[in-house]
C-alpha positions as CSV (number, residue, x, y, z in Angstrom):
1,X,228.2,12.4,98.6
2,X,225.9,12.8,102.2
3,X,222.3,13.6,102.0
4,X,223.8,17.2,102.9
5,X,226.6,17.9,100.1
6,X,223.8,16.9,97.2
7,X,223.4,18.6,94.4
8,X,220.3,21.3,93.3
9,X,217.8,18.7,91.9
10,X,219.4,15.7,93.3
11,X,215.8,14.8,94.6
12,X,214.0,15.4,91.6
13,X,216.8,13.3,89.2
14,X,216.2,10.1,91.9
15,X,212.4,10.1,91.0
16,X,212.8,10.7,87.9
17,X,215.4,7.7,87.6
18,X,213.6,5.2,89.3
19,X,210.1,6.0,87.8
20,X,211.8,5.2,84.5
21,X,213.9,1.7,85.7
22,X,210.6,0.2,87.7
23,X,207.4,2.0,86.9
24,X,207.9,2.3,83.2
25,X,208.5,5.6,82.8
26,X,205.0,6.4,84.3
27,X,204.3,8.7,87.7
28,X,200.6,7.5,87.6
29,X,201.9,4.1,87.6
30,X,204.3,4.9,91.2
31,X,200.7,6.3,92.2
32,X,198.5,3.6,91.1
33,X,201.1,0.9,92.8
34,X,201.3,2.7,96.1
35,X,197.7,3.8,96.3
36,X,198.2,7.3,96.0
37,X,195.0,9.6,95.3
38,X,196.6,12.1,93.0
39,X,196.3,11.8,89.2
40,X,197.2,13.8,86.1
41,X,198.8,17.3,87.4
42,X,198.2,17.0,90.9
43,X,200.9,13.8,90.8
44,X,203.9,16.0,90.6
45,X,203.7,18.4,93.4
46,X,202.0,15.8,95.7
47,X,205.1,13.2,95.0
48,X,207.7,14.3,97.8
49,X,205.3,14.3,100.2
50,X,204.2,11.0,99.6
51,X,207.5,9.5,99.2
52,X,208.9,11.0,102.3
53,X,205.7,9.8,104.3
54,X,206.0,6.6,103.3
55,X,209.7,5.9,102.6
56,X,211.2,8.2,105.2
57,X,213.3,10.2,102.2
58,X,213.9,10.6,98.8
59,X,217.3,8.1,99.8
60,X,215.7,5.2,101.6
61,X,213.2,5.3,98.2
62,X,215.9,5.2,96.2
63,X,217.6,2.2,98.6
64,X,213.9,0.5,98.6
65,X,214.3,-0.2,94.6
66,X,217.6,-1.7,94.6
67,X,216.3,-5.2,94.0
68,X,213.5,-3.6,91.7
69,X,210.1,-3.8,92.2
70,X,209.1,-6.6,93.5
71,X,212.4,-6.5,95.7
72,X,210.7,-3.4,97.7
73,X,209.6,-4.4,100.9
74,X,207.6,-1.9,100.9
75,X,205.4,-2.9,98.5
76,X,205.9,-6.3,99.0
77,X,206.6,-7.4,102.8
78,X,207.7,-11.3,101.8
79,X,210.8,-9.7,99.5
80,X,212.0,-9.1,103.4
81,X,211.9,-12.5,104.4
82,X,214.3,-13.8,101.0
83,X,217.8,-14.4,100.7
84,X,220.0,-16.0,103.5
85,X,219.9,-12.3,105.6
86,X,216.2,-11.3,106.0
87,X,215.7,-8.3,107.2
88,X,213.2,-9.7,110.3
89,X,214.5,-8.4,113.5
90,X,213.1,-9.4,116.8
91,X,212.2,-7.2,120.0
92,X,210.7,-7.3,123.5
93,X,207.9,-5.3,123.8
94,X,205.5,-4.6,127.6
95,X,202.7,-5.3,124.6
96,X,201.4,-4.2,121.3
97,X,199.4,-1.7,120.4
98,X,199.8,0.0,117.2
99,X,197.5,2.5,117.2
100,X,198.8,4.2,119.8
101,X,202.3,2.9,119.8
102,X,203.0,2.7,115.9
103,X,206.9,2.5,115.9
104,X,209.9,0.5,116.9
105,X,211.3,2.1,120.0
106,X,215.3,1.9,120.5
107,X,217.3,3.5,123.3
108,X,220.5,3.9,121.6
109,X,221.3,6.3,118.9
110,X,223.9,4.0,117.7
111,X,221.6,0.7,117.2
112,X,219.0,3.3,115.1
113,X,222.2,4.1,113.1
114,X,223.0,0.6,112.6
115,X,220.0,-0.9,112.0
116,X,219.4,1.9,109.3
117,X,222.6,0.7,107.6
118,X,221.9,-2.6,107.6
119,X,218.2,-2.6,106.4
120,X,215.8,-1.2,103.4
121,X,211.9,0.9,104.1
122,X,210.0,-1.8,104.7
123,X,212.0,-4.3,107.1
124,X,210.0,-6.1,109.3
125,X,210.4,-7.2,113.1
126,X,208.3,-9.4,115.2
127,X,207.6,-8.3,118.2
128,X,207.7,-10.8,121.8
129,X,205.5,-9.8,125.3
130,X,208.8,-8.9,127.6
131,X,208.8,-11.9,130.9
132,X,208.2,-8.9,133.3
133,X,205.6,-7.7,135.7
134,X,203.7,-5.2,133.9
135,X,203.0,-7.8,131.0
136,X,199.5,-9.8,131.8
137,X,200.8,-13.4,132.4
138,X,199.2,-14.8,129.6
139,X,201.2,-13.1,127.4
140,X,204.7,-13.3,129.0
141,X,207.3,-14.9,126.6
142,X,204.8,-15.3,123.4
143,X,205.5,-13.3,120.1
144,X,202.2,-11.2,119.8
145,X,202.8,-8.7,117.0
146,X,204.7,-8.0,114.1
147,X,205.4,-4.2,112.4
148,X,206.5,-3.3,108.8
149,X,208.7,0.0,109.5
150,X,210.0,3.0,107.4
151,X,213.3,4.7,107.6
152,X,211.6,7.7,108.8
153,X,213.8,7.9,112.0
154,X,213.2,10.8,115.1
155,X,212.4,10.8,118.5
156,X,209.4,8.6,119.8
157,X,207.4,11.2,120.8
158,X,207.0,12.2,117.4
159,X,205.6,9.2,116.2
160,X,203.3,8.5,120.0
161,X,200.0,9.2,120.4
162,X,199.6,11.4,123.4
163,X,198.0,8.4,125.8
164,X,201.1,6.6,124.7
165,X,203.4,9.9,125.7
166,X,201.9,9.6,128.9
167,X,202.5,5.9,129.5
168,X,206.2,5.9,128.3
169,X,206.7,8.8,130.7
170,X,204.9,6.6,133.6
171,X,206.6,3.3,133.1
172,X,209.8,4.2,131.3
173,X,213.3,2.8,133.3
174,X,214.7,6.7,132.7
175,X,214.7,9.8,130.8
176,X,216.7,8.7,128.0
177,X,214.6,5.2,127.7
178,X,213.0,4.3,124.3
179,X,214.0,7.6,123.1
180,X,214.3,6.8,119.1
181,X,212.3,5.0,117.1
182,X,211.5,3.7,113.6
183,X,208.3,4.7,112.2
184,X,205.6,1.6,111.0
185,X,204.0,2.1,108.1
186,X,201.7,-1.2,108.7
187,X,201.5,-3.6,111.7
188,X,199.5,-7.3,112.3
189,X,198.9,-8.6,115.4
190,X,198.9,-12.6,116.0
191,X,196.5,-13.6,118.2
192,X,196.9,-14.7,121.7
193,X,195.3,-18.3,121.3
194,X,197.9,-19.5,118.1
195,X,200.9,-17.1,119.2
196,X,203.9,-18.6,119.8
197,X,206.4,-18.9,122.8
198,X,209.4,-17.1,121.5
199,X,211.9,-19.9,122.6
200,X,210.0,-22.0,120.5
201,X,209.7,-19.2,117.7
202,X,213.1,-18.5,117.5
203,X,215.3,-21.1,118.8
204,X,218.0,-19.7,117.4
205,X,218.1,-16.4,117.6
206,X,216.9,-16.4,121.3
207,X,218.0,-17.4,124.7
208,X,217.2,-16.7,128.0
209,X,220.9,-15.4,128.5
210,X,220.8,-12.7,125.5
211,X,216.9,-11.7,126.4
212,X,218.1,-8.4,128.1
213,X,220.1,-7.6,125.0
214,X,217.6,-8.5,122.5
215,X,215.0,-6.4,124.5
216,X,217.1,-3.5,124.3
217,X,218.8,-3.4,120.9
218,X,216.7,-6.1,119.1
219,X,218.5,-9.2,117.3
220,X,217.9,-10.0,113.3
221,X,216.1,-13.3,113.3
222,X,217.7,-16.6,111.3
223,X,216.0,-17.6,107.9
224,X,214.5,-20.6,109.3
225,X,213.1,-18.6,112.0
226,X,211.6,-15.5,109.7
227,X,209.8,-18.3,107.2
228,X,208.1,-19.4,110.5
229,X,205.9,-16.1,109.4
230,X,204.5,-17.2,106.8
231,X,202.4,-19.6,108.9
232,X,202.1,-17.8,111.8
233,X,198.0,-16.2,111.9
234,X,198.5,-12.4,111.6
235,X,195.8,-9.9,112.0
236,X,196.1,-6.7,109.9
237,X,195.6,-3.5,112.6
238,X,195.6,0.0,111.8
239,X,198.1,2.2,113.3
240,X,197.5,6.4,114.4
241,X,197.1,7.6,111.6
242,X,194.4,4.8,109.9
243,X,190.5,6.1,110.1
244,X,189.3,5.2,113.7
245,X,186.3,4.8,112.8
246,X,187.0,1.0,111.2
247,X,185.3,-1.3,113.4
248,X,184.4,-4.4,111.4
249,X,185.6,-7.7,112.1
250,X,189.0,-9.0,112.4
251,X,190.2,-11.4,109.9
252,X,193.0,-13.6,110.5
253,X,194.7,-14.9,108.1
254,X,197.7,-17.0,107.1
255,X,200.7,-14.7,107.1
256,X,202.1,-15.7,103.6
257,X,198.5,-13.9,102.6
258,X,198.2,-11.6,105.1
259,X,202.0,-10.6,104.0
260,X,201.3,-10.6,100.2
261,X,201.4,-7.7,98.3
262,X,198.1,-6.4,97.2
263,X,196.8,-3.8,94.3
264,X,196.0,-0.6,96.8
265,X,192.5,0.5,95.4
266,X,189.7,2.9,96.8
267,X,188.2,1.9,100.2
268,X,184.5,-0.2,99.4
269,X,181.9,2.0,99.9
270,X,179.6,-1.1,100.4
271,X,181.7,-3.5,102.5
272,X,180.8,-6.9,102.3
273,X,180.6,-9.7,105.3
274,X,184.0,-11.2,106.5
275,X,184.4,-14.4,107.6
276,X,187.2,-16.7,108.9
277,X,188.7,-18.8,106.4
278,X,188.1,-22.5,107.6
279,X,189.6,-24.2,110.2
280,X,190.0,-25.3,114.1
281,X,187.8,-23.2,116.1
282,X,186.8,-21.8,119.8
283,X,184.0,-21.9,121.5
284,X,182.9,-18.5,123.3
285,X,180.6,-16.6,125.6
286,X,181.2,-13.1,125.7
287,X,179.4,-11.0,129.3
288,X,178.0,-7.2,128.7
289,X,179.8,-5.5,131.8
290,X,178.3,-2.5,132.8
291,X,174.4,-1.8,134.5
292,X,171.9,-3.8,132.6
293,X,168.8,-1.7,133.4
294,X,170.4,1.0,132.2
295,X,171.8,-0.6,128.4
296,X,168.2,-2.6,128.2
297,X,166.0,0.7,128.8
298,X,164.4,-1.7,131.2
299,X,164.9,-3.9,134.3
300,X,167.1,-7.1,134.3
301,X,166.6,-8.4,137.8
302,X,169.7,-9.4,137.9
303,X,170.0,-10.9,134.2
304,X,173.4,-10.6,132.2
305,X,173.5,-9.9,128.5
306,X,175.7,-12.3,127.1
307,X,177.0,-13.6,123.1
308,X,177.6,-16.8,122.1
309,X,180.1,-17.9,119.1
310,X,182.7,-19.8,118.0
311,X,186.1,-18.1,116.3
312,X,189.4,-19.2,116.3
313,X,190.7,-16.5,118.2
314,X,187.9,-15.5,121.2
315,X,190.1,-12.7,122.3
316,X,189.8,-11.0,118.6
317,X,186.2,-11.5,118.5
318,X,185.9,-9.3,122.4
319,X,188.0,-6.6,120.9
320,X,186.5,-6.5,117.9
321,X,183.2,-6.4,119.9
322,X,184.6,-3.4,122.3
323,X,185.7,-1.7,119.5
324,X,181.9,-1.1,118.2
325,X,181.3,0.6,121.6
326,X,181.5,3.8,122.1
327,X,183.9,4.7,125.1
328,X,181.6,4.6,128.2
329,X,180.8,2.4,131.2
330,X,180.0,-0.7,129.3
331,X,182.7,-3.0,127.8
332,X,182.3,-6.9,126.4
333,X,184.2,-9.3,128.6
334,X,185.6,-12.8,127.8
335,X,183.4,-14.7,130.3
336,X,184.0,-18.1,128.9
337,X,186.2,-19.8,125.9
338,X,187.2,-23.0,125.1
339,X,191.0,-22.0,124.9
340,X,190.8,-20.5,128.6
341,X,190.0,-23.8,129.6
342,X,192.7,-25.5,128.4
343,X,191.0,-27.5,125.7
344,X,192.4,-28.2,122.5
345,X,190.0,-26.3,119.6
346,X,187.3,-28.0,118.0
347,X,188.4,-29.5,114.4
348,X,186.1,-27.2,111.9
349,X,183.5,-24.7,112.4
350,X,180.8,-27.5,111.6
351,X,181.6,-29.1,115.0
352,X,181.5,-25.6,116.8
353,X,178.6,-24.6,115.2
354,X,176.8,-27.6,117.0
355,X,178.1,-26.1,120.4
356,X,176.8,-22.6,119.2
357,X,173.8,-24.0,118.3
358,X,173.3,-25.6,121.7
359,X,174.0,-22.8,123.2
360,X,171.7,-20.8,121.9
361,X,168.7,-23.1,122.0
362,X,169.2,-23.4,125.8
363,X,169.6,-19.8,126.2
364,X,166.4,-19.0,124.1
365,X,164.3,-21.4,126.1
366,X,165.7,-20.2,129.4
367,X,166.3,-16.9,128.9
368,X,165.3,-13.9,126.2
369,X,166.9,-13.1,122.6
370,X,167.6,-9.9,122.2
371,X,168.9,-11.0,118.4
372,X,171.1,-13.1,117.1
373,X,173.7,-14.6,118.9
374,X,172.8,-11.9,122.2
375,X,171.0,-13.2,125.1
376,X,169.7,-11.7,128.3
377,X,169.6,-14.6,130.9
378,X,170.4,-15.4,134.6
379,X,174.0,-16.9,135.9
380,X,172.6,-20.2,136.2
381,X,171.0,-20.5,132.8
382,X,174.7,-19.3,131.3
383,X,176.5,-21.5,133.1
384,X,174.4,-24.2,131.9
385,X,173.8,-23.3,128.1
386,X,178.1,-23.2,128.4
387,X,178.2,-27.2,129.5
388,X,175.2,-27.8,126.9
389,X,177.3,-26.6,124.0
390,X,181.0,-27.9,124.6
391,X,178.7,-31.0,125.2
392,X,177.3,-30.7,121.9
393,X,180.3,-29.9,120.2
394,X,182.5,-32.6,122.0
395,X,179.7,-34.9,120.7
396,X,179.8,-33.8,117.1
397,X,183.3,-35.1,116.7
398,X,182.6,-38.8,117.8
């Protein structure tokens, strides 16, 4: 029977049924396990909504539970990843950016349609930087994203935000290009300093030969190749509809954790400090771009405001930086990191902590704090407190 011929109540009895097989019976347990708001009478009448908005109908809900609970990749990303067919495609993308771009663009009708038969709410695709042009060299060829999708299907400009409308109509090949798309209902980005060349990634599934078909209708990836997620550094990053107003630090994680399901719970009214989990590390020197004088209140003479640090991914630690400023004339630049240059990172955060460390000493002789790890110095003085602390750092290991 099509989603057209079904009975009066046909979405009602599908709730009702799986409620009862996975949820015990209990709406305020579907709720609590989705992290839905409702409770007590406002569950019933807010239950459509939700299960549409996240599942993309009352059928693809339905589809979600066929392995059960824990078989929803919904509620549990890794479920996609089992069984000798995950459900992990792969695409080329010009970039990732979720926020603005938060869905899997197709330009066939067909491929939506087929991809809808062959998959369940909640399939996951990793997404590759396209070896074009218009794709900063740096991130040609390397798999830089990955997206958790719905089977809420339409066209993309539903799902675009309107600086994204505006680009696809700028850059798109035609009229009818990336017309459809898949909504995500989560997306992580990997960052630039661990992401992996795709021919490396997925040596099976791609080839330099197949890259303009994969680009435009998207391959599913082999097992071997989708496990390679699970230790692949992922960055959870909120898509349109997530509060803008989040600006605290990234944490990266390993994607078996990053990809575990978690209890949904009320957002911390008290958030605590994040840190990166242990492990090789980056030194960096971020630059304050913009007029000095007019940031400091003050005159510079011709000093730069710069931050020292050490993270495992330097290009995180900018955005997350940028992200804390308003939109204006001023803007964090990557002036210096360890990975730019080639060099391999340092083994722990106790060796880059003795390059951070030298850092700022030189800085705070030769220049002025302004706090923390933020100095106000000249070129000369930055240059050098940079060669004092991969010196110190370097040193550390002997």
């Amino acid at each position: 029977m099509s989603e057209g011929q079904r009975s009066p109540g046909w979405d009602a009895k599908t709730i009702t049924s799986v409620v009862k097989q996975h949820y015990d019976g209990r709406l305020s347990e579907l709720f609590e396990a989705h992290g839905w708001p409702e409770r007590g009478a406002a569950m019933m009448p807010a239950q459509g909504r939700h299960i549409v908005e996240r599942y993309g109908s009352i059928a693809a809900f339905a589809k979600a539970h066929e392995d059960g609970r824990d078989g929803n990749f919904v509620l549990n990303p890794l479920a996609a990843m089992h069984g000798e067919a995950p459900q992990v495609l792969l695409k080329a993308y010009w970039g990732f950016d979720p926020e603005n771009w938060p869905c899997l663009t197709l330009t066939d009708r067909g491929r939506v349609d087929t991809i809808l038969a062959e998959s369940r709410p909640g399939f996951l695709c990793a997404i590759y930087a396209s070896i074009v042009p218009q794709v900063p060299e740096e991130m040609r060829g390397k798999v830089i994203g990955l997206y958790q999708l719905s089977h809420d299907v339409g066209e993309a400009e539903r799902f675009l935000t309107p600086s994204a409308r505006a680009r696809k109509k700028e850059v798109q090949l035609e009229d009818e290009s990336w017309k459809f798309a898949f909504r995500a209902i989560a997306a992580w980005k990997i960052p630039l300093e661990t992401a992996p060349r795709v021919a490396d990634f997925a040596q099976k599934t791609y080839n330099s030969d197949g890259a303009r078909s994969i680009a435009r209708f998207g391959a599913w990836l082999a097992p071997e190749e989708a496990n390679k997620l699970l230790d692949i550094d992922l960055i959870s990053v909120p898509l349109q509809a997530s509060d803008p107003g989040c600006t605290g630090d990234s944490v990266i994680l390993r994607g078996a954790d990053a990809l575990a399901p978690s209890k949904p719970g009320p957002v911390s009214q008290s958030p605590g400090v994040r840190r990166e989990a242990e492990g090789p590390k980056h030194l960096y020197m971020l630059c304050l771009d913009g007029t000095t004088d007019h940031f400091l209140g003050k005159p510079a003479h011709s000093k730069k405001i710069v931050k020292v640090g050490f993270s495992k991914s330097p290009t995180t630690r900018r955005d997350d930086h940028n992200r804390a400023l308003p939109a204006g004339a001023f803007k964090w630049r990557l002036s210096s990191s360890t990975y730019a240059q080639g060099m391999d990172a340092f083994p722990t955060s106790r060796h880059a902590l003795a390059g951070e460390d030298a850092m700022k000493a030189y800085l705070l002789e030769n220049g002025e704090s302004l706090g923390g790890e933020f100095f106000l110095a000249s070129d000369a003085a930055i240059t050098q407190a940079w060669r004092n602390g991969i010196k110190a750092a370097m040193n550390s290991q002997r």
